[in-house]
Backbone as XML, in Angstrom:
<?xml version="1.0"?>
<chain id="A" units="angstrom">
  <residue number="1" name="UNK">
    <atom name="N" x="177.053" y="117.121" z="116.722"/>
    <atom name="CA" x="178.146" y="116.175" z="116.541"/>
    <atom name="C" x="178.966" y="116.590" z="115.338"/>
  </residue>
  <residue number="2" name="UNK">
    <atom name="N" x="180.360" y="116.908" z="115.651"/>
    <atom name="CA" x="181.028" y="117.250" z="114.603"/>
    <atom name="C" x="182.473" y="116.350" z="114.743"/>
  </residue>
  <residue number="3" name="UNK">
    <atom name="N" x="182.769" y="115.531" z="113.299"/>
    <atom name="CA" x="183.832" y="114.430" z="113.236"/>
    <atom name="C" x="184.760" y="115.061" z="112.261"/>
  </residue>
  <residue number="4" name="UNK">
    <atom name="N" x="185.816" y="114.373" z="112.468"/>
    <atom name="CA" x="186.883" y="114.894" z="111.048"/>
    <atom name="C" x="187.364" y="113.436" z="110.872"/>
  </residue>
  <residue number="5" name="UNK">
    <atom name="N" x="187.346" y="112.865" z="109.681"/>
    <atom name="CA" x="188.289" y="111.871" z="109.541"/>
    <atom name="C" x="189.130" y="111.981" z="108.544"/>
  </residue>
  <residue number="6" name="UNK">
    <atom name="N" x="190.426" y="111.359" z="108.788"/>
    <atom name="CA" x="191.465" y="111.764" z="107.509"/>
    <atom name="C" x="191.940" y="110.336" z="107.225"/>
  </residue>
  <residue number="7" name="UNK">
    <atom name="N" x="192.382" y="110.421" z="105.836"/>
    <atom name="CA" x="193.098" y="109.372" z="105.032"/>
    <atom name="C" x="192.392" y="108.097" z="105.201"/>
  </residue>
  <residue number="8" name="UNK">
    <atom name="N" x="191.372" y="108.384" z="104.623"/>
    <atom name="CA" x="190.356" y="107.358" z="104.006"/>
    <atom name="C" x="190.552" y="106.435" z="103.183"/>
  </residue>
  <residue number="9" name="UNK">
    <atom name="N" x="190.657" y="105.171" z="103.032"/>
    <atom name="CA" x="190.938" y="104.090" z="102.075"/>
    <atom name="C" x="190.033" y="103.832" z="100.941"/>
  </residue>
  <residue number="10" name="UNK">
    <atom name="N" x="190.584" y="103.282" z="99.860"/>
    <atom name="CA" x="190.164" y="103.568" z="98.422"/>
    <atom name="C" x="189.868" y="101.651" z="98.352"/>
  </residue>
  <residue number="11" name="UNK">
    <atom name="N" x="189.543" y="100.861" z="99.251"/>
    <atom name="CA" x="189.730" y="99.389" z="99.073"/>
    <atom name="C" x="188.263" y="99.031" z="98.211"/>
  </residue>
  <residue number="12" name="UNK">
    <atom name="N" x="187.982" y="98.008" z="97.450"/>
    <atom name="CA" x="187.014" y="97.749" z="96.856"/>
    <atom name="C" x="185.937" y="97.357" z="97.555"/>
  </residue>
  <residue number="13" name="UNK">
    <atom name="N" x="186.242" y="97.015" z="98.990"/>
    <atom name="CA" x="184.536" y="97.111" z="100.005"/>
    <atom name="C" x="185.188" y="97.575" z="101.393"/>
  </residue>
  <residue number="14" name="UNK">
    <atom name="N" x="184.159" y="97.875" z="102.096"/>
    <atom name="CA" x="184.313" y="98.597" z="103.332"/>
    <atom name="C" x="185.103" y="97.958" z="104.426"/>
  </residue>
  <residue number="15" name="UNK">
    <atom name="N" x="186.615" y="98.296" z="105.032"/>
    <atom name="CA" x="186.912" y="97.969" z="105.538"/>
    <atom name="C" x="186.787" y="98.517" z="107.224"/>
  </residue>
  <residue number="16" name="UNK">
    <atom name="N" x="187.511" y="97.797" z="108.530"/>
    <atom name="CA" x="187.022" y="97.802" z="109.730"/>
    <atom name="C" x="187.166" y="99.758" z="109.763"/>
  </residue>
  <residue number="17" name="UNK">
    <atom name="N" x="186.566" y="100.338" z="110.765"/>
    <atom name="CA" x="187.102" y="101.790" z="111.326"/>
    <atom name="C" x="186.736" y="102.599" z="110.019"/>
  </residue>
  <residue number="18" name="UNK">
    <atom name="N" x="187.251" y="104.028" z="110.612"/>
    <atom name="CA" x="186.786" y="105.152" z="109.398"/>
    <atom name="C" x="187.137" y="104.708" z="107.637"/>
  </residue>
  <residue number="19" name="UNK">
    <atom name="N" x="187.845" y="103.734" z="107.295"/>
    <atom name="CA" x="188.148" y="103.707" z="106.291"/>
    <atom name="C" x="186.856" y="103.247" z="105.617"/>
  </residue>
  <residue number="20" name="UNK">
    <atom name="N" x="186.135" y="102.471" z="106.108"/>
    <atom name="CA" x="184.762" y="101.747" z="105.816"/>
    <atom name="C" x="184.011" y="103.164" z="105.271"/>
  </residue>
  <residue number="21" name="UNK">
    <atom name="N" x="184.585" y="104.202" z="105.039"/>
    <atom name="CA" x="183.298" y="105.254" z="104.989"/>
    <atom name="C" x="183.317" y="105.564" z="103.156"/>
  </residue>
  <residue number="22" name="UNK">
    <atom name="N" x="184.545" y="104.925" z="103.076"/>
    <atom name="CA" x="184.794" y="105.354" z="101.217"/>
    <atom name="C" x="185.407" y="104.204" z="100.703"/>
  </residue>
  <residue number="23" name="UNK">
    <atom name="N" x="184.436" y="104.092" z="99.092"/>
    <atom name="CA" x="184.191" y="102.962" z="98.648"/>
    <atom name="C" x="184.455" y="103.360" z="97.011"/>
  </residue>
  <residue number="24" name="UNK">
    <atom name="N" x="185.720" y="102.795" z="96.846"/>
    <atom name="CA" x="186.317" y="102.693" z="95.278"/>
    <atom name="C" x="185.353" y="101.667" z="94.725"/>
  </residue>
  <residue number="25" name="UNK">
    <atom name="N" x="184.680" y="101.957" z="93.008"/>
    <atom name="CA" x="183.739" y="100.818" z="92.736"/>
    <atom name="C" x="184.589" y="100.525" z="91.775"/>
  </residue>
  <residue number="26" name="UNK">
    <atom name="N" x="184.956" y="99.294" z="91.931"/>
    <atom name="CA" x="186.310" y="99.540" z="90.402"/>
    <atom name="C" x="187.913" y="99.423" z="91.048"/>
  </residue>
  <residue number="27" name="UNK">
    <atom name="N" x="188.941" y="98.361" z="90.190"/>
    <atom name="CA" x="189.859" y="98.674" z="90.816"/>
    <atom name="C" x="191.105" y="99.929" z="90.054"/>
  </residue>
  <residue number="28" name="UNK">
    <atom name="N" x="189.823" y="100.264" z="88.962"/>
    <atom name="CA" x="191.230" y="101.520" z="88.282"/>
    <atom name="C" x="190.804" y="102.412" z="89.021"/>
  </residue>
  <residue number="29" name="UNK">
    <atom name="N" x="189.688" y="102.790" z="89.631"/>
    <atom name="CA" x="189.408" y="104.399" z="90.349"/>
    <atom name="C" x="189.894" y="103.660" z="91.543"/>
  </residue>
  <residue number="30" name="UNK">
    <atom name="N" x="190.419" y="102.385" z="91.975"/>
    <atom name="CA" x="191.011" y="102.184" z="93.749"/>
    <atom name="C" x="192.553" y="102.747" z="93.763"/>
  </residue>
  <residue number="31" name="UNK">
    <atom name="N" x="192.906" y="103.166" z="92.480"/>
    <atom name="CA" x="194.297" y="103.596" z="92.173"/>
    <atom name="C" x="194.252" y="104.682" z="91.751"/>
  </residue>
  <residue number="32" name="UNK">
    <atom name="N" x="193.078" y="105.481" z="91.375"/>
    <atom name="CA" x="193.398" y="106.734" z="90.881"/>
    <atom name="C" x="192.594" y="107.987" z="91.713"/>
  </residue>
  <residue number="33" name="UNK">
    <atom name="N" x="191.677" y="107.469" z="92.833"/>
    <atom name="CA" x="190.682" y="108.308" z="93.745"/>
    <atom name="C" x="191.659" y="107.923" z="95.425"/>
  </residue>
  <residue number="34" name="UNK">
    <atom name="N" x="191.685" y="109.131" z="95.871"/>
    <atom name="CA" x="191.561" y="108.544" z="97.114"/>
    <atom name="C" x="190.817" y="109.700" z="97.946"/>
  </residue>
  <residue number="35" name="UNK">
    <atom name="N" x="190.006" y="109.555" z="98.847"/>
    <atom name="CA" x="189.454" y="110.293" z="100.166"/>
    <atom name="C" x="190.297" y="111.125" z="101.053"/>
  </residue>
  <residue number="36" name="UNK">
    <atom name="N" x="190.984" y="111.970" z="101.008"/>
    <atom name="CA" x="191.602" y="112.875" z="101.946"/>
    <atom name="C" x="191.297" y="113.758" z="103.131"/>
  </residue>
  <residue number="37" name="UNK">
    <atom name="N" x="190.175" y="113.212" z="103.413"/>
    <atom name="CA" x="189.363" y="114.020" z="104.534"/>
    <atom name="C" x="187.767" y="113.675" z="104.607"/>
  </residue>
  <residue number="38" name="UNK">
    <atom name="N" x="186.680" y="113.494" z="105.769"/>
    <atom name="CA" x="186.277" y="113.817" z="105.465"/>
    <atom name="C" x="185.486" y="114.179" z="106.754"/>
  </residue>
  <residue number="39" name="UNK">
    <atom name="N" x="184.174" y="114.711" z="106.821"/>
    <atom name="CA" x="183.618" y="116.026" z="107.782"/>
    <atom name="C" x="182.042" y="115.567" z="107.905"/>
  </residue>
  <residue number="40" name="UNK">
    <atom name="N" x="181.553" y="114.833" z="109.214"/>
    <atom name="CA" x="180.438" y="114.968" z="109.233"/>
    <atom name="C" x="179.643" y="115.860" z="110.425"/>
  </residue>
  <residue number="41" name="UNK">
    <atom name="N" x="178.694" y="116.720" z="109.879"/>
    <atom name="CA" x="177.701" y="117.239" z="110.548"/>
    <atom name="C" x="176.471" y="117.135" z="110.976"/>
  </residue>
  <residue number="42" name="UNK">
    <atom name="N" x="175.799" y="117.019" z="112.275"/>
    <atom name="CA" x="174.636" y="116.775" z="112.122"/>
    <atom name="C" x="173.431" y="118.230" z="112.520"/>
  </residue>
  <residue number="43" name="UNK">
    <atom name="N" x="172.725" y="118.178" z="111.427"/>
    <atom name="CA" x="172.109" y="119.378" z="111.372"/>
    <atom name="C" x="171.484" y="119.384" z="112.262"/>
  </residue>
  <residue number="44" name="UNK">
    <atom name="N" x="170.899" y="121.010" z="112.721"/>
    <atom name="CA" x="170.009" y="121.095" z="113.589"/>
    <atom name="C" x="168.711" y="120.312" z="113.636"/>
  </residue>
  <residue number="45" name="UNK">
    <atom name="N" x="168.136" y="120.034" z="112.502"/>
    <atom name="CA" x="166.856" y="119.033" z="112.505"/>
    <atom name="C" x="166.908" y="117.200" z="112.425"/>
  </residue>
  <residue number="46" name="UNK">
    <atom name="N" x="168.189" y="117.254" z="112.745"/>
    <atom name="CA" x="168.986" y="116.239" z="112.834"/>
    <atom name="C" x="169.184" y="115.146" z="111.649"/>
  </residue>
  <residue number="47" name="UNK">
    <atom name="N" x="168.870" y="115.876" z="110.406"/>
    <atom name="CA" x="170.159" y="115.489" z="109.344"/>
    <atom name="C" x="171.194" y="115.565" z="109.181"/>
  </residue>
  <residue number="48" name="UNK">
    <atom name="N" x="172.000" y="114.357" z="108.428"/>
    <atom name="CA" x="173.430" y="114.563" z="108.690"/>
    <atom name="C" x="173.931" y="115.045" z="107.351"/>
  </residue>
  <residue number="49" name="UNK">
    <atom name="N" x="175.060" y="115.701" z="107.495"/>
    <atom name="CA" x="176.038" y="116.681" z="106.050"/>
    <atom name="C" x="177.212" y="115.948" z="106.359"/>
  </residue>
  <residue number="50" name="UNK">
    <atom name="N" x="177.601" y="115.707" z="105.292"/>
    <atom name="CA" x="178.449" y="114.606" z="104.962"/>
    <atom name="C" x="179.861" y="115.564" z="104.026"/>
  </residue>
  <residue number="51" name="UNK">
    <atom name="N" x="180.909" y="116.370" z="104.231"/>
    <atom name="CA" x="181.918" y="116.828" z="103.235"/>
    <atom name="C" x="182.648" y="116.248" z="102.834"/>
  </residue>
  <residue number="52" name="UNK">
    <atom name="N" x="183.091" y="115.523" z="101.620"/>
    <atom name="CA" x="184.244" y="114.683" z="101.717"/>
    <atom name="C" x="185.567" y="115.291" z="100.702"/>
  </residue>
  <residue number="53" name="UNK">
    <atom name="N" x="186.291" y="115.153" z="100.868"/>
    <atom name="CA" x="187.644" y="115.988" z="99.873"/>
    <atom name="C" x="187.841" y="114.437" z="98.812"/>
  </residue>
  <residue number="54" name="UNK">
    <atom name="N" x="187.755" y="114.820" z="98.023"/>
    <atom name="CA" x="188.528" y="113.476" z="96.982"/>
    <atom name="C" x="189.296" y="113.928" z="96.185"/>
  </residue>
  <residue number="55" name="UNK">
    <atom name="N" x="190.183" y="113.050" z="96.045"/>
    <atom name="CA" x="191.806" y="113.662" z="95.597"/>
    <atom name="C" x="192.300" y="112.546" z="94.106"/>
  </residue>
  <residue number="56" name="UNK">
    <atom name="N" x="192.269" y="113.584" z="93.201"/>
    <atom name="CA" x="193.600" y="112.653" z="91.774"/>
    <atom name="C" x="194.634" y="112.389" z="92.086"/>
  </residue>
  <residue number="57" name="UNK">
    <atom name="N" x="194.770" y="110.915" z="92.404"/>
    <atom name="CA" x="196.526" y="110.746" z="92.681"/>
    <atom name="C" x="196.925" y="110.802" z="91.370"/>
  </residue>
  <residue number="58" name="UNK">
    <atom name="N" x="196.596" y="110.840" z="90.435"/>
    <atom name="CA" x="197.392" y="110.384" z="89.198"/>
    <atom name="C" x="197.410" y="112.039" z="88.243"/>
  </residue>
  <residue number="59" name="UNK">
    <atom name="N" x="198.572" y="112.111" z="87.284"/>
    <atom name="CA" x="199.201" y="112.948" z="87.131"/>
    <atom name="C" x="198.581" y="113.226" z="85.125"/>
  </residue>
  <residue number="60" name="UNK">
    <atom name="N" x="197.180" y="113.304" z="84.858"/>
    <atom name="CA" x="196.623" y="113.522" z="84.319"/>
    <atom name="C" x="194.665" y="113.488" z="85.071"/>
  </residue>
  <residue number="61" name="UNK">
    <atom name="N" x="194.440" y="114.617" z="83.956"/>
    <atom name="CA" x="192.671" y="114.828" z="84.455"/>
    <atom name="C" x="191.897" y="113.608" z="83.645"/>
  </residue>
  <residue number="62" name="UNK">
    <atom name="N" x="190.753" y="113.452" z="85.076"/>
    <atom name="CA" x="190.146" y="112.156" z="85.471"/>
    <atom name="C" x="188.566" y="112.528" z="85.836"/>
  </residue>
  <residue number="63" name="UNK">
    <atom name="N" x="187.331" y="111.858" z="85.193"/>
    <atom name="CA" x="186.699" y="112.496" z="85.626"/>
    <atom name="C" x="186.069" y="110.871" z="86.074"/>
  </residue>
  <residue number="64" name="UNK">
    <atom name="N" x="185.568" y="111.389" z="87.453"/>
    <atom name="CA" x="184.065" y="110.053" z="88.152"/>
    <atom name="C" x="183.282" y="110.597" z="88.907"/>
  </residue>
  <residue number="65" name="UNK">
    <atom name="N" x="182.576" y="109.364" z="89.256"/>
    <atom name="CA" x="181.163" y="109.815" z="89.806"/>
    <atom name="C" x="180.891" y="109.961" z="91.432"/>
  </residue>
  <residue number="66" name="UNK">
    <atom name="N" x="180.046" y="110.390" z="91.917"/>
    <atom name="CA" x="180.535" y="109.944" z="93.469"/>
    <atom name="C" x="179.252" y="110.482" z="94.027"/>
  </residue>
  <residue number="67" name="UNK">
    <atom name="N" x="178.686" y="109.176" z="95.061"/>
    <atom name="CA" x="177.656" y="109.158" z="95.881"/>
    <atom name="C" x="177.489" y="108.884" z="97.151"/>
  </residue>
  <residue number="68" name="UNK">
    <atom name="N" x="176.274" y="109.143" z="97.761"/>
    <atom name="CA" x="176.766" y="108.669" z="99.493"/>
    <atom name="C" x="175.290" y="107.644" z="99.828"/>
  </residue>
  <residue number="69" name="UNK">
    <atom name="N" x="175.648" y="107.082" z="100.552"/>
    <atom name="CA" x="174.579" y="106.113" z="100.905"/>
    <atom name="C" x="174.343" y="106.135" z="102.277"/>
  </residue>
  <residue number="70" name="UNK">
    <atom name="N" x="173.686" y="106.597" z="103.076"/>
    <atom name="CA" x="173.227" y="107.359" z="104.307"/>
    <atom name="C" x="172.835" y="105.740" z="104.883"/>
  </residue>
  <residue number="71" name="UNK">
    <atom name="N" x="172.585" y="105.403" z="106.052"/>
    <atom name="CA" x="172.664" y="103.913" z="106.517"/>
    <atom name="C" x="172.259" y="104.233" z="108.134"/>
  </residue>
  <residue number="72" name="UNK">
    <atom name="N" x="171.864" y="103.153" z="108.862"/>
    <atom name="CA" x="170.660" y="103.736" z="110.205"/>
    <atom name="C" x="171.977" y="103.393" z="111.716"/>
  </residue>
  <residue number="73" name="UNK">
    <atom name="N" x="171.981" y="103.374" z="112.332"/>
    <atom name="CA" x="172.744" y="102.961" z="113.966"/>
    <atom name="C" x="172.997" y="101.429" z="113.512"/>
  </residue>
  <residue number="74" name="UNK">
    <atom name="N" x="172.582" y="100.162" z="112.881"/>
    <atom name="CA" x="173.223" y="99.395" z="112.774"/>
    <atom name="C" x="173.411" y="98.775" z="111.034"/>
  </residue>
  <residue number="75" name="UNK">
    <atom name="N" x="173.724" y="99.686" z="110.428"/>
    <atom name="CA" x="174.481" y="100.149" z="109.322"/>
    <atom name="C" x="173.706" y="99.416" z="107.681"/>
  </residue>
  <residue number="76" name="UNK">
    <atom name="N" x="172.596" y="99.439" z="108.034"/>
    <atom name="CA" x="171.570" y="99.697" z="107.361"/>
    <atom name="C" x="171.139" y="100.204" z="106.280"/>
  </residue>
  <residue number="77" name="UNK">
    <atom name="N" x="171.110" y="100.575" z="104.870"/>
    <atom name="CA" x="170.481" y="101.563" z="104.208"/>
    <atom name="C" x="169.329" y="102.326" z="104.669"/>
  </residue>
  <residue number="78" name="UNK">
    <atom name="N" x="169.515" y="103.350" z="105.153"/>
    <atom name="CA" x="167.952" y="104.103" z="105.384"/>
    <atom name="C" x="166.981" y="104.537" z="104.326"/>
  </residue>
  <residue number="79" name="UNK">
    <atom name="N" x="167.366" y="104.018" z="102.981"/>
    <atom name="CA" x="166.734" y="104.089" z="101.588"/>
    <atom name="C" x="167.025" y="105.601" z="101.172"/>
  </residue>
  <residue number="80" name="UNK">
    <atom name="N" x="168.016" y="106.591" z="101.628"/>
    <atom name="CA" x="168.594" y="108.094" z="101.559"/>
    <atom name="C" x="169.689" y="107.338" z="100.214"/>
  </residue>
  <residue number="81" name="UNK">
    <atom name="N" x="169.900" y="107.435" z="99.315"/>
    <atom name="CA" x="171.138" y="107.326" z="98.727"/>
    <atom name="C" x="170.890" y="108.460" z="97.500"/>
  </residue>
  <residue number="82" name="UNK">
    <atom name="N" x="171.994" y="109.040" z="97.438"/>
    <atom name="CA" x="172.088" y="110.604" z="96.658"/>
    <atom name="C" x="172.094" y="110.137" z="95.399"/>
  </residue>
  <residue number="83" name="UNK">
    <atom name="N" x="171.663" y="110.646" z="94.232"/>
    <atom name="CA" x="172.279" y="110.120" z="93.285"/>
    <atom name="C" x="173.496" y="110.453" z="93.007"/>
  </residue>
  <residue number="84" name="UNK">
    <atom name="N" x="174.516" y="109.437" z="91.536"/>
    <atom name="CA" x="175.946" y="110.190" z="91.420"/>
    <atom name="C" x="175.693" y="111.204" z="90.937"/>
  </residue>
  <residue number="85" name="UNK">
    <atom name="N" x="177.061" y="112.307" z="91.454"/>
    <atom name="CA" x="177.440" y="113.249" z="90.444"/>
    <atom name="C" x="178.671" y="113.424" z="90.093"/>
  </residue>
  <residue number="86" name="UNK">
    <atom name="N" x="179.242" y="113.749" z="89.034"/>
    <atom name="CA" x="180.082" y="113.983" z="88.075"/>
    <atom name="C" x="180.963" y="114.564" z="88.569"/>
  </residue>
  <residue number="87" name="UNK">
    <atom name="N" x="182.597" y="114.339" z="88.915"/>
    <atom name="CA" x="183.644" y="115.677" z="89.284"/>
    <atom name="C" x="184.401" y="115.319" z="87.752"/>
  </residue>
  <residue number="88" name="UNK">
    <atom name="N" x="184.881" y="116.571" z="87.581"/>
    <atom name="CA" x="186.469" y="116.457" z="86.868"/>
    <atom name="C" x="187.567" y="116.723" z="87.728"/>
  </residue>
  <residue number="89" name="UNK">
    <atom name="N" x="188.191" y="116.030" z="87.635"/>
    <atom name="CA" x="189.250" y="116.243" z="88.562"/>
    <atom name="C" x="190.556" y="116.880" z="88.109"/>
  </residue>
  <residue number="90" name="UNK">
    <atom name="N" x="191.301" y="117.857" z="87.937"/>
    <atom name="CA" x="192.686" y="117.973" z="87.118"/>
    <atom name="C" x="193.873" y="117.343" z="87.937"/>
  </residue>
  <residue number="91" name="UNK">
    <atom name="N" x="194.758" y="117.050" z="87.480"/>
    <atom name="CA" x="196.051" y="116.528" z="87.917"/>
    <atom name="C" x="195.867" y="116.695" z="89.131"/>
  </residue>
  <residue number="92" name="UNK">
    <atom name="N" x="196.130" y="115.796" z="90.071"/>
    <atom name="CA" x="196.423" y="115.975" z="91.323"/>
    <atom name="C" x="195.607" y="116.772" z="91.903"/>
  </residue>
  <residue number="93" name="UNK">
    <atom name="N" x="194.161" y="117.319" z="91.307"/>
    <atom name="CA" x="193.644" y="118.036" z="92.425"/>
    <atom name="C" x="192.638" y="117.430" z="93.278"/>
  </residue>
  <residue number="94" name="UNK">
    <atom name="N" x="191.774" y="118.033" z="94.223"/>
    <atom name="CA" x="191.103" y="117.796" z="94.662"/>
    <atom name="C" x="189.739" y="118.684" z="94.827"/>
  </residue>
  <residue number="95" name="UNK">
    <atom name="N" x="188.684" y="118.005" z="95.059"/>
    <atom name="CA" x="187.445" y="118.452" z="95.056"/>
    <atom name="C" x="186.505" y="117.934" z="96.710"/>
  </residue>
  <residue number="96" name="UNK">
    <atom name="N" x="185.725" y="119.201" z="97.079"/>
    <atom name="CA" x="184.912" y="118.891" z="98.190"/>
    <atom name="C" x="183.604" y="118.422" z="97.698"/>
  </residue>
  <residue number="97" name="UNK">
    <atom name="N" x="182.741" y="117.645" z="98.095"/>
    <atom name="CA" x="181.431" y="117.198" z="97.829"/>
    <atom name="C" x="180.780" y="117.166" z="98.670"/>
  </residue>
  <residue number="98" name="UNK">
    <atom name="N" x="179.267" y="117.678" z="99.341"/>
    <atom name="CA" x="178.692" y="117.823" z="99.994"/>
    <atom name="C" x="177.584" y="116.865" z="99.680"/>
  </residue>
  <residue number="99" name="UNK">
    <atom name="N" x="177.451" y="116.228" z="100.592"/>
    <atom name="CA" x="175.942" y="115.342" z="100.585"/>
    <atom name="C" x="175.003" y="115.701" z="102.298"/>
  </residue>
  <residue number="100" name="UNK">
    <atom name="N" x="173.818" y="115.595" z="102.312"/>
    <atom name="CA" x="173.079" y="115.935" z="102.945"/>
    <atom name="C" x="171.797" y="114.868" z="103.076"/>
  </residue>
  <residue number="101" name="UNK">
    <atom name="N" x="171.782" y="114.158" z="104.226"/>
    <atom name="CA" x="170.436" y="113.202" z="104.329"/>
    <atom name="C" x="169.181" y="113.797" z="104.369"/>
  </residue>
  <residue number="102" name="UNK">
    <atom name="N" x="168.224" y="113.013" z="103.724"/>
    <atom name="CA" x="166.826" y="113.595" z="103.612"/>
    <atom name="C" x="166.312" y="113.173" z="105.015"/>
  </residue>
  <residue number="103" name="UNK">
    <atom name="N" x="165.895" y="112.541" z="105.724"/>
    <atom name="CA" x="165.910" y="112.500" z="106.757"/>
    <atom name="C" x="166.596" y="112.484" z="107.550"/>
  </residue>
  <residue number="104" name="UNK">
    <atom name="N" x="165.883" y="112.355" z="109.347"/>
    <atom name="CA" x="167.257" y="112.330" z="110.737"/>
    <atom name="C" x="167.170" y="110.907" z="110.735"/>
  </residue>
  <residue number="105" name="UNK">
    <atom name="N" x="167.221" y="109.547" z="110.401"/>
    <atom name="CA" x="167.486" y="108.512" z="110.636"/>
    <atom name="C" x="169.156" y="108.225" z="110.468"/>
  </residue>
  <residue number="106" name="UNK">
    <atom name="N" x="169.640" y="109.157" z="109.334"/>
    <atom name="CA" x="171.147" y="108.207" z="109.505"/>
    <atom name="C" x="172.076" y="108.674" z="110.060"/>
  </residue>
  <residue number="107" name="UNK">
    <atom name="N" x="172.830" y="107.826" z="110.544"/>
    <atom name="CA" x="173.777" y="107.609" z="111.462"/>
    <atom name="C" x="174.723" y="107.126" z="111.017"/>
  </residue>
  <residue number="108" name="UNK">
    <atom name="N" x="174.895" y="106.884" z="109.919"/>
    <atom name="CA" x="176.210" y="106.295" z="109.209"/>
    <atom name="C" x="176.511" y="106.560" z="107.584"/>
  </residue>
  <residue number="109" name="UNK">
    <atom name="N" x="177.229" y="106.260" z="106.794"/>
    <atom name="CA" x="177.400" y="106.330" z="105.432"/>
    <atom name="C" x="178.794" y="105.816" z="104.971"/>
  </residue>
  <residue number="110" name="UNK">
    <atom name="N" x="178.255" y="105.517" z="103.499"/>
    <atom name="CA" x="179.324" y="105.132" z="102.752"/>
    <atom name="C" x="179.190" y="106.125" z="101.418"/>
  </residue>
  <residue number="111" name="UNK">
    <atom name="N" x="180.773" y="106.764" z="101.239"/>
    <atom name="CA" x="180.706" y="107.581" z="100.075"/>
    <atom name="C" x="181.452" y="106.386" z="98.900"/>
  </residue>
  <residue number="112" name="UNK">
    <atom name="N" x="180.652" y="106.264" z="97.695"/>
    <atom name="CA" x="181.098" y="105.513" z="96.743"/>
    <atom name="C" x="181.417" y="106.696" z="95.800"/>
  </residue>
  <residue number="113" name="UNK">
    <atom name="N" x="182.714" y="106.084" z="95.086"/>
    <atom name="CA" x="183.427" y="106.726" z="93.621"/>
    <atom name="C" x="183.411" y="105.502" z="92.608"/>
  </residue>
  <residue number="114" name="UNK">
    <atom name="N" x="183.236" y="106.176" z="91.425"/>
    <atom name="CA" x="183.640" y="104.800" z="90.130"/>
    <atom name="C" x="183.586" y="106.214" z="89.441"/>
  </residue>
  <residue number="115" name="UNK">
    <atom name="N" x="184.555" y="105.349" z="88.261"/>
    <atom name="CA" x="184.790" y="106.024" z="86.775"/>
    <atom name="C" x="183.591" y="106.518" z="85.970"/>
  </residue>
  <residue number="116" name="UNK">
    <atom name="N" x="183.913" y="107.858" z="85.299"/>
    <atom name="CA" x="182.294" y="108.344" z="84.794"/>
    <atom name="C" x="182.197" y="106.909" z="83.478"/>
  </residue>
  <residue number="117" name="UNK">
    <atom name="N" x="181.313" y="106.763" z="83.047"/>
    <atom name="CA" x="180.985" y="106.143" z="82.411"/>
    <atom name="C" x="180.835" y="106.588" z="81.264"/>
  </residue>
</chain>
């Protein structure tokens, strides 16, 4: 199974359809992160790989955190959640992040961003 979704919403909880997949924690990173893509795979042993592009809208470097929370067929935590890690972001750029479930149970996810702390 291979998905592409584009232009992902930055809203402070999960809204209906692909936008539900990315989750601003915070409303200064709901204005300064947004999701520009993102790519799921399911591995041959049937874990899923998760790519997501996250993008600086704002016109100075920004650094946050960003995690994924892997979730079962009826949207569940499967107790898989990555810990954060750290991007810097420069002006306007963007960065890919790869997450990968420890087990084949999930079937769904939410990628969360917030401000590094």
């Amino acid at each position: 199974m291979l998905a592409f979704v584009a232009g992902c919403a930055t809203s402070g909880g999960p809204a209906p359809g692909p936008n539900a997949k990315f989750r601003a924690l915070g409303g200064l990173v709901a204005g300064a992160v947004s999701c520009s893509a993102v790519k799921e795979t399911k591995q041959a042993d049937g874990r899923l790989e998760v790519r997501a592009n996250v993008h600086n809208r704002q016109g100075k470097r920004i650094q946050v955190q960003v995690n994924c929370v892997f979730k079962d067929e009826q949207g569940f935590s499967t107790g898989d959640e990555t810990p954060f890690q750290s991007l810097i972001l420069d002006e306007y750029g963007t960065q890919t992040v790869t997450f990968t479930s420890l087990n084949n149970k999930a079937r769904d996810y939410t990628i969360q961003v917030r401000l590094q702390r």
